[in-house]
C-alpha positions, -999 to +999 in steps of 0.1 A: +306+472-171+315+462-138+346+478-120+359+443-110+361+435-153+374+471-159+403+462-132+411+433-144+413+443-181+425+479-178+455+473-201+430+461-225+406+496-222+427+523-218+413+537-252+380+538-233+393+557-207+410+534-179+438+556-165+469+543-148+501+554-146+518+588-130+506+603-101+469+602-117+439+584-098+430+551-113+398+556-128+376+541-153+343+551-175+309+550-166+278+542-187+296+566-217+326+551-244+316+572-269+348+584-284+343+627-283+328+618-245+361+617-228+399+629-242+436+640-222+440+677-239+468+697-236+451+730-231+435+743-208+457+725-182+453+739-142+488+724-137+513+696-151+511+683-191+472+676-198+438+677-183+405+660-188+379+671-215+345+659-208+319+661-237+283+652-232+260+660-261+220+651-267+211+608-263+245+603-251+231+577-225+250+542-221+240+510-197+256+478-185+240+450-169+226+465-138+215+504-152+202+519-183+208+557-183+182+560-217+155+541-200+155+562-170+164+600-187+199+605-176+228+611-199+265+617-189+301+612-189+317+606-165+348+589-146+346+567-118+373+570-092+386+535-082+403+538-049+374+532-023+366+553+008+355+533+033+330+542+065+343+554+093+372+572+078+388+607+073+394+615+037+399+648+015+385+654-019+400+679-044+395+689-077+397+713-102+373+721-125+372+750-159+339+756-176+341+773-210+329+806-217+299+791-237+291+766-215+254+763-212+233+753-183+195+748-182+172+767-157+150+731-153+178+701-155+210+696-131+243+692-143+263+672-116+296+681-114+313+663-094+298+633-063+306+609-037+287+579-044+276+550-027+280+515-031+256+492-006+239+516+001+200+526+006+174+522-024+140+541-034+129+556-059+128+594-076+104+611-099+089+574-103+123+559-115+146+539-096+167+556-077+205+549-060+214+580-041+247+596-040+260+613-006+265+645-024+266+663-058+275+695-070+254+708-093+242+732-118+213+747-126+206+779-148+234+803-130+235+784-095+260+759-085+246+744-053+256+710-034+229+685-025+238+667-001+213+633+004+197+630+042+179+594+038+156+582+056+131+552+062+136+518+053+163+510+036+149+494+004+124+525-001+147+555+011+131+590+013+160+611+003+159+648+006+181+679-003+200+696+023+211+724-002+241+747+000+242+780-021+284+777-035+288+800-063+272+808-098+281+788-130+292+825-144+313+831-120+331+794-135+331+802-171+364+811-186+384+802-156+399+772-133+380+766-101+393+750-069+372+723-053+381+706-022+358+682-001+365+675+035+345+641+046+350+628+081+325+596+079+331+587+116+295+590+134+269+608+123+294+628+099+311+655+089+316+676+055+332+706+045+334+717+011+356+749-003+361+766-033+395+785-043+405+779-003+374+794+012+348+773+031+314+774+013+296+748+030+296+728+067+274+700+078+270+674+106+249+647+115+234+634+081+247+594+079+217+575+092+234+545+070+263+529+061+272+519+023+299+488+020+320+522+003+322+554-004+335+566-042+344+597-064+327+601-096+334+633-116+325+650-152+287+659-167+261+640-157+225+652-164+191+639-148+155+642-159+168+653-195+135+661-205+121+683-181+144+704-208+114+705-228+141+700-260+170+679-262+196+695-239+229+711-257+262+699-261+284+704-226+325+708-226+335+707-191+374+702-183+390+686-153+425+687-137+448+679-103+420+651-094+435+642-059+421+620-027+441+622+003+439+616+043+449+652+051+441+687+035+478+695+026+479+661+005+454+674-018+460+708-019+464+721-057+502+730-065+517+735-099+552+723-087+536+695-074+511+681-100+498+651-109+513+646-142 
């Protein structure tokens, strides 16, 4: 569905998971409107009334006009963040994220936790299947939790894309508990990014835009590719979210419970 529709109509699919209203980030579904994939909860909040549960679970892949997640072995759920970050611009990223205690994560599949995506921006292909790269993503893989973030290269319809990797913490050090994310993207020049976790810097890198998208965007939840280099179908993931915040400054996403979001 495309986010123009979804705009338009949000009064018409908030049971599929269009959120306006309070101090929340207008957001809206992606590929997944299966009913257990996406739910406010009450518990566990970070701060405020509710947070987020994200529920992925074996063959839940969706499409829409443009991209089949079954065709080309990706399953998620996710939420698109609507507000658009645009080149050449300062902006600051934060979440927070809890991982239950059982939350399982395979030693051969990621599990992205959180990107900035692209829209307009460079094409190719990966593992033989089309590909639309992301600036970054965060995510899991048996007990690591790394950050990709994409350095493209080439011409621009058949991008090489490769892995500049950054070591952030493990996925046990996440189970059972909130954690902090903040992102720090100054898209001016050649770039800048920071990322941090509970206040401390984990990652720093410059000079990786050799393109411009039309936009930058926020997408956040479970989102699994190359589901079968499992080897099985991949288990049922809970992940929950909170305090989802994008701001021009690193106060004015700074986690608070006096100040949250609902």
């Amino acid at each position: 569905m495309r986010r123009s529709l979804v705009f338009s109509m949000c009064s018409v699919l908030l049971l599929v998971g269009c959120v306006t209203g309070s101090g929340r980030l207008e957001t809206f579904r992606s590929l997944n409107n299966t009913p257990h994939g996406f739910q406010f909860v009450a518990s566990p909040i970070r701060a405020g009334e509710t947070a987020q549960r994200f529920e992925v679970r074996p063959g839940d892949c969706g499409q829409d006009d443009g991209w089949s997640d079954c065709a080309n072995n990706r399953e998620r759920s996710e939420l698109v963040v609507g507000e658009k970050i645009l080149p050449e611009t300062v902006r600051w990223i934060s979440y927070s994220i809890y991982l239950p205690s059982d939350f399982y994560s395979s030693p051969r599949v990621n599990t992205t936790i959180g990107q900035i995506h692209q829209k307009g921006g460079p094409t190719g292909t990966a593992g033989g299947l089309p590909s639309f790269p992301p600036l970054l993503q965060i995510d899991a893989r048996g007990n690591r939790v790394d950050a990709c973030l994409h350095i493209l290269t080439g011409p621009e319809n058949n991008i090489r894309d490769v892995c500049r990797n950054f070591s952030l913490t493990t996925v046990n050090a996440m189970r059972g508990r909130w954690t902090d994310v903040m992102v720090h993207l100054d898209s001016r020049g050649t770039g800048v990014l920071e990322i941090f976790l509970n206040g401390e810097r984990k990652a720093r890198s410059t000079g990786f835009i050799r393109f411009r998208p039309q936009e930058y965007y926020v997408k956040y939840g479970l989102y699994r590719s190359f589901v079968s280099r499992h080897g099985r179908p991949m288990p049922t993931q809970v992940a929950f979210y909170d305090e989802v915040r994008i701001g021009n400054d690193r106060p004015s996403v700074e986690i608070s419970v006096d100040r949250a979001v609902d």
